[in-house]
N, C-alpha and C positions, 0 to 999 in steps of 0.2 A: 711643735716646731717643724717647720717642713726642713727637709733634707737638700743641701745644696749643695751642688758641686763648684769648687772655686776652682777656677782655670789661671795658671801664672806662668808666662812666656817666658824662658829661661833665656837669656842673650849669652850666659857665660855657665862655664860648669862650676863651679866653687860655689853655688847658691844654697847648697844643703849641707854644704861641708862648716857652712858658718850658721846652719838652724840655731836659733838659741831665741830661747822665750824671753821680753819684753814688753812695756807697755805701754799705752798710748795714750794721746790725747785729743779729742774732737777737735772740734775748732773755738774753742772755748779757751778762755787767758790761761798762762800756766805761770805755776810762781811755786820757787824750790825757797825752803828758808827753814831756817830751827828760831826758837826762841831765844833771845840774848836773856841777860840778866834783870834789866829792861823792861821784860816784857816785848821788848820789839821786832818786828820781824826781818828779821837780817838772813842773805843768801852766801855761807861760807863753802867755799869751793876748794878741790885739793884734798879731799878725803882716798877712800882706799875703798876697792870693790870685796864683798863680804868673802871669806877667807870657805872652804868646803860647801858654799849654798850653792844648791844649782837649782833650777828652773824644772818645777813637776812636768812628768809625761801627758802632754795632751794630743798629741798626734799618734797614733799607731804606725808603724810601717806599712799595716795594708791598707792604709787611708789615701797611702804616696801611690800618684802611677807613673812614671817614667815614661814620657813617650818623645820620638825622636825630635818635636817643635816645640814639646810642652812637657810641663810637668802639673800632673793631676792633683787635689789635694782635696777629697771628701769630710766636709765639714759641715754639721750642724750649724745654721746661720751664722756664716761668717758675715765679716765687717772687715773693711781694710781701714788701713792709721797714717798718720803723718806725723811727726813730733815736731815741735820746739825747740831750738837750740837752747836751750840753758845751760847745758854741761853738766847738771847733775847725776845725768846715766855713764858719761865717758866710762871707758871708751869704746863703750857698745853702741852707744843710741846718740845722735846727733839729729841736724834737721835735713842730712840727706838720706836718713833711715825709714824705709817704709814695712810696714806691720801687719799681715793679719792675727786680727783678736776676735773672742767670744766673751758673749758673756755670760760668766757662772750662773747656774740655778743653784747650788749651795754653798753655803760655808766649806762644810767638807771637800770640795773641789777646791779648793786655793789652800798653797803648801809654801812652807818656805822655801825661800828661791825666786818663786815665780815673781813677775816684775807687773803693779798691776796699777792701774788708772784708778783714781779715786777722788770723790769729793769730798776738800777739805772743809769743815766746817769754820777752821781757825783763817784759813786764806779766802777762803770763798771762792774759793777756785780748784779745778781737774791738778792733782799732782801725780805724778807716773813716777811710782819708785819700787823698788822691790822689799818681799813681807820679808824681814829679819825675826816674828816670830809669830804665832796666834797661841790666842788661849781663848778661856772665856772668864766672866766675871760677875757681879752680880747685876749688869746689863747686858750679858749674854756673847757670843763671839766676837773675837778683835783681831785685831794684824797690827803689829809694831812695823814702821815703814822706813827706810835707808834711802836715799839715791846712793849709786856705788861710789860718786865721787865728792860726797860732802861728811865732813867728820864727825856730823850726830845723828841720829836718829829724829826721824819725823816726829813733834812733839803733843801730838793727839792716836789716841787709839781708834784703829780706823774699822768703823763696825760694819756687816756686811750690807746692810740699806746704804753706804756711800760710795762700796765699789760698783764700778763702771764696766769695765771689761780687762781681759787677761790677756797679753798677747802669746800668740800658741809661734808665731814664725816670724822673722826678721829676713825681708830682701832689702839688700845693698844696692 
């Protein structure tokens, strides 16, 4: 990977004060839903953001450089994000929310907490939720997946051949 320096023009001070990892979605359809009873895929909204998870450390302080028009931010090939209003992230993540993310070379780098894009095989589609747990199985690593603001859990185990990217920063 080559080394890249992402540059991100500060207009207001409060943009570090609200860092908090997130995740994103290409421009690919996005569809937030749990499975009814049914079998069918239904989107319940009015859930509750996970209670002590927070978001792994992927930025260091000396990645930050502060400068008086900008602020520096050294990062293995970044990507910038754009979201989807679905309201499954509220009230973090909306579609006036923009992202830089990377994307994992391991399992072991993605923690609970972190909020991360991923291919659903059930929707067929990018959903951006965060991992409420990993383990492994006797198919190998997984992530049980939340949006903060829908009351179930994402109903497939999401193995690491379907994540996408993590997001490491949220600008407003």
């Amino acid at each position: 990977m080559n080394r890249a320096v992402f540059t991100i023009l500060v207009f207001f001070l409060g943009f570090f004060s609200s860092l908090a990892i997130l995740a994103i979605l290409p421009s690919e359809a996005v569809a937030d839903f749990v499975l009814d009873g049914s079998r069918n895929l239904v989107s319940p909204i009015s859930g509750t953001a996970p209670d002590g998870i927070s978001p792994g450390k992927w930025i260091n302080t000396d990645q930050i450089e502060f400068q008086k028009d900008k602020v520096i931010i050294h990062i293995d090939d970044p990507r910038w994000a754009v979201f989807a209003d679905t309201k499954s992230m509220l009230p973090v993540l909306d579609s006036e929310t923009n992202a830089i993310q990377v994307v994992p070379t391991s399992p072991s780098q993605i923690r609970e907490g972190d909020i991360v894009s991923y291919y659903s095989e059930i929707a067929r589609a990018n959903i951006v939720h965060r991992v409420i747990e990993t383990g492994y199985d006797e198919e190998g690593w997984y992530a049980i997946m939340k949006g903060d603001n829908l009351r179930r859990q994402d109903p497939e185990k999401v193995r690491f051949s379907n994540v996408r990217r993590v997001v490491v920063a949220l600008v407003y």
